[in-house]
C-alpha positions as CSV (number, residue, x, y, z in Angstrom):
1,X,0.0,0.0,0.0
2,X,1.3,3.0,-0.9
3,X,2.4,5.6,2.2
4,X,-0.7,8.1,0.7
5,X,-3.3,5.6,0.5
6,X,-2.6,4.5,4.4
7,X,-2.2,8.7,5.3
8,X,-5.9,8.6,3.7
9,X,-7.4,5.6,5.5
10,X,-5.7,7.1,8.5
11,X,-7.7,10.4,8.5
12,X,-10.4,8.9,7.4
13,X,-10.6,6.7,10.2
14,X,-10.0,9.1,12.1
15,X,-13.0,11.4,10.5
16,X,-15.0,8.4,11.8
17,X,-14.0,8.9,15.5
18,X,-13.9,12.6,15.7
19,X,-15.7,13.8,12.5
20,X,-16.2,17.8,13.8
21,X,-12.4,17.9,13.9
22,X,-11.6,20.7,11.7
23,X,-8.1,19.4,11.8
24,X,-8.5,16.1,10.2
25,X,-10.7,17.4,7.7
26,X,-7.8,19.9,6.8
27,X,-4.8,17.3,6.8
28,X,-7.0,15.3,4.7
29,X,-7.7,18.1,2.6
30,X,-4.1,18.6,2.1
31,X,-3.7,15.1,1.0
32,X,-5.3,15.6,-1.3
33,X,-3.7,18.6,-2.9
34,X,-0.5,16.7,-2.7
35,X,-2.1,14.0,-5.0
36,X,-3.5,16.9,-7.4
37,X,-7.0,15.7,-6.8
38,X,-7.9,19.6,-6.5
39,X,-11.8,19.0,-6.4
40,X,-11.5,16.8,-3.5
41,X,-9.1,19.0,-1.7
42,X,-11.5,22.2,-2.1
43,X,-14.8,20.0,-0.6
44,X,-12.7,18.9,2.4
45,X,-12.0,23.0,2.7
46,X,-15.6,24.3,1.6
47,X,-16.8,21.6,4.3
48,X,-14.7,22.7,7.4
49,X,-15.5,26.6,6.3
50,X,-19.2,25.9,6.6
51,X,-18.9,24.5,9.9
52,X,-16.6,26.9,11.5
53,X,-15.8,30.0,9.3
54,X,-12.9,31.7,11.4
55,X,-10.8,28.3,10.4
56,X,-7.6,30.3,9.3
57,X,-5.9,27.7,7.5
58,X,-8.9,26.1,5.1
59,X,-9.6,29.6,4.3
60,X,-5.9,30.2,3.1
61,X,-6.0,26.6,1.6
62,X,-9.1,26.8,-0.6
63,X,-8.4,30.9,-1.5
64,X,-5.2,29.7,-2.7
65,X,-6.5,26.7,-4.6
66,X,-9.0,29.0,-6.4
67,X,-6.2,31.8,-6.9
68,X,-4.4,28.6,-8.8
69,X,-7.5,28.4,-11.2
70,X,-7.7,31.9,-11.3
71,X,-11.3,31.6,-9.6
72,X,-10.4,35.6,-8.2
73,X,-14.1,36.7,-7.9
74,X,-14.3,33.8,-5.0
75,X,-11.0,33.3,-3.5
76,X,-10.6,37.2,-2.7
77,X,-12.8,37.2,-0.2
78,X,-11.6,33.9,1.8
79,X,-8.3,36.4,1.9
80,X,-10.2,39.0,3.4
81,X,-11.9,37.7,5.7
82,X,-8.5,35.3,6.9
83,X,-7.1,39.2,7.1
84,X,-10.1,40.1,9.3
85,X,-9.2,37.3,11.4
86,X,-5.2,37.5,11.3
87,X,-4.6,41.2,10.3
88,X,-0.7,40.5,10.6
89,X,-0.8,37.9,7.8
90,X,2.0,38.5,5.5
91,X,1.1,35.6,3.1
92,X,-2.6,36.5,3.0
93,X,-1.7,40.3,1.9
94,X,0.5,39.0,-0.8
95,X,-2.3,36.2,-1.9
96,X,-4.3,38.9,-1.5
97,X,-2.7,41.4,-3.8
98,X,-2.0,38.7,-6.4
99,X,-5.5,37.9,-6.6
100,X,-6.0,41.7,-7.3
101,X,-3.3,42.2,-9.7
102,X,-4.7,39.6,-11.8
103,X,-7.9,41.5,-11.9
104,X,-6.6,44.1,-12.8
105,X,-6.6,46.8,-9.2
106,X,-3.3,47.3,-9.2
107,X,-3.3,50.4,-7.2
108,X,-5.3,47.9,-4.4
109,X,-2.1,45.1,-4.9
110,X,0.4,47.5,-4.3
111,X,-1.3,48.2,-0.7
112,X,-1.7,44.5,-0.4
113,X,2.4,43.9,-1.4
114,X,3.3,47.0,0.8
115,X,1.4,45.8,4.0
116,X,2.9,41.8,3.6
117,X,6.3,43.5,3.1
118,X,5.8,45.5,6.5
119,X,5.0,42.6,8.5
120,X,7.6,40.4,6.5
121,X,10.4,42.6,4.8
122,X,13.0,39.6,4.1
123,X,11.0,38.0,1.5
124,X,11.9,38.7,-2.1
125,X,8.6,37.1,-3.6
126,X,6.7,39.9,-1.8
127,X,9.3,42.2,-3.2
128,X,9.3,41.3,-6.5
129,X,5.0,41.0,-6.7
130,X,5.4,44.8,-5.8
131,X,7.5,45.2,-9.0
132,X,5.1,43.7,-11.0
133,X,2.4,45.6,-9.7
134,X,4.5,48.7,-9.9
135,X,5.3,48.2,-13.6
136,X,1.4,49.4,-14.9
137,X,0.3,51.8,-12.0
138,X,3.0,53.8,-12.2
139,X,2.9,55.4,-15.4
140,X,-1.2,56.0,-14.5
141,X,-0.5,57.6,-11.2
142,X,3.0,58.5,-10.3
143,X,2.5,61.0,-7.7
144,X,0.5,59.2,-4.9
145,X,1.8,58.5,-1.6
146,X,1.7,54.9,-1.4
147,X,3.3,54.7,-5.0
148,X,5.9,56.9,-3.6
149,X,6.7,55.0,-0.8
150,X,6.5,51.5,-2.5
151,X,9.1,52.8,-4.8
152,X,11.1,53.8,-1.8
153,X,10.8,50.3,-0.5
154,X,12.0,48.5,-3.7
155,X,15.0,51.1,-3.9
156,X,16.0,50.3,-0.1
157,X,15.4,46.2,-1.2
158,X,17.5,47.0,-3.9
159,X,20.6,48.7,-2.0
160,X,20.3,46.2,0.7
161,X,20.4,43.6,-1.4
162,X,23.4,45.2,-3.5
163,X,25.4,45.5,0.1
164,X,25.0,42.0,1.0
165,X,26.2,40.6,-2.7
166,X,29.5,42.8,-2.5
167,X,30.3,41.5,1.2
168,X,30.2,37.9,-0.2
């Protein structure tokens, strides 16, 4: 048998004992992602959402799941409301701003990169989604404050990164 067939029959026995347990319903979830089996992965999600809706981690889960089929109507508000819940989320504002850039608000991702670099300001992805964002809303609005100061932010990344390349 192979190791993620006995994982599964182990949750789901386990789903048998306990079968409220968000966090069973969630591992199992994630087993399901790892074997791409998507649609079974977001029930497991939608399921533990609809019985407690303040369960952080299915929220990111299945937001991040319909980000990945670029479902951005419905996944933008599971990043909300994770935000409402955890306002300190650094992954959530960069899911968060993704979702938005691909719709098109890039003024709204810049916010959403800015904020996720704040609470997380080592991490180049974050960085470099402000870029992207940066690239288009730019040239439409140069002159607003949080353009401004996201520019400021790449420009520090960039120095700081510079510094740390010519001590090595």
């Amino acid at each position: 048998m192979r190791s993620f067939d006995k994982a599964r029959e182990n949750y789901e026995r386990a789903l048998k004992i306990k079968p409220a347990e968000s966090q069973f319903k969630f591992q199992l979830g994630r087993l399901f992602e790892t074997l791409g089996e998507v649609e079974e992965a977001k029930a497991e999600y939608e399921e533990i959402i609809a019985q407690d809706t303040d369960y952080v981690p299915a929220l990111k889960a299945l937001g991040r799941i319909l980000l990945s089929l670029s479902q951005f109507r419905d996944c933008a508000p599971l990043f909300r409301r994770v935000l409402e819940i955890s306002p300190e989320d650094d992954e959530t504002y960069n899911d968060l701003g993704v979702t938005l850039l691909r719709q098109g608000k890039g003024e709204d991702a810049v916010e959403h990169f800015c904020k996720a670099i704040f609470f997380k300001n080592d991490a180049d992805t974050y960085f470099f989604n402000l870029g992207l964002s940066l690239r288009d809303v730019r040239f439409k609005a140069p002159n607003k404050p949080l353009l401004k100061t996201a520019l400021e932010m790449l420009e520090k990344k960039n120095m700081s990164d510079r510094g740390k390349w010519l001590h090595h």
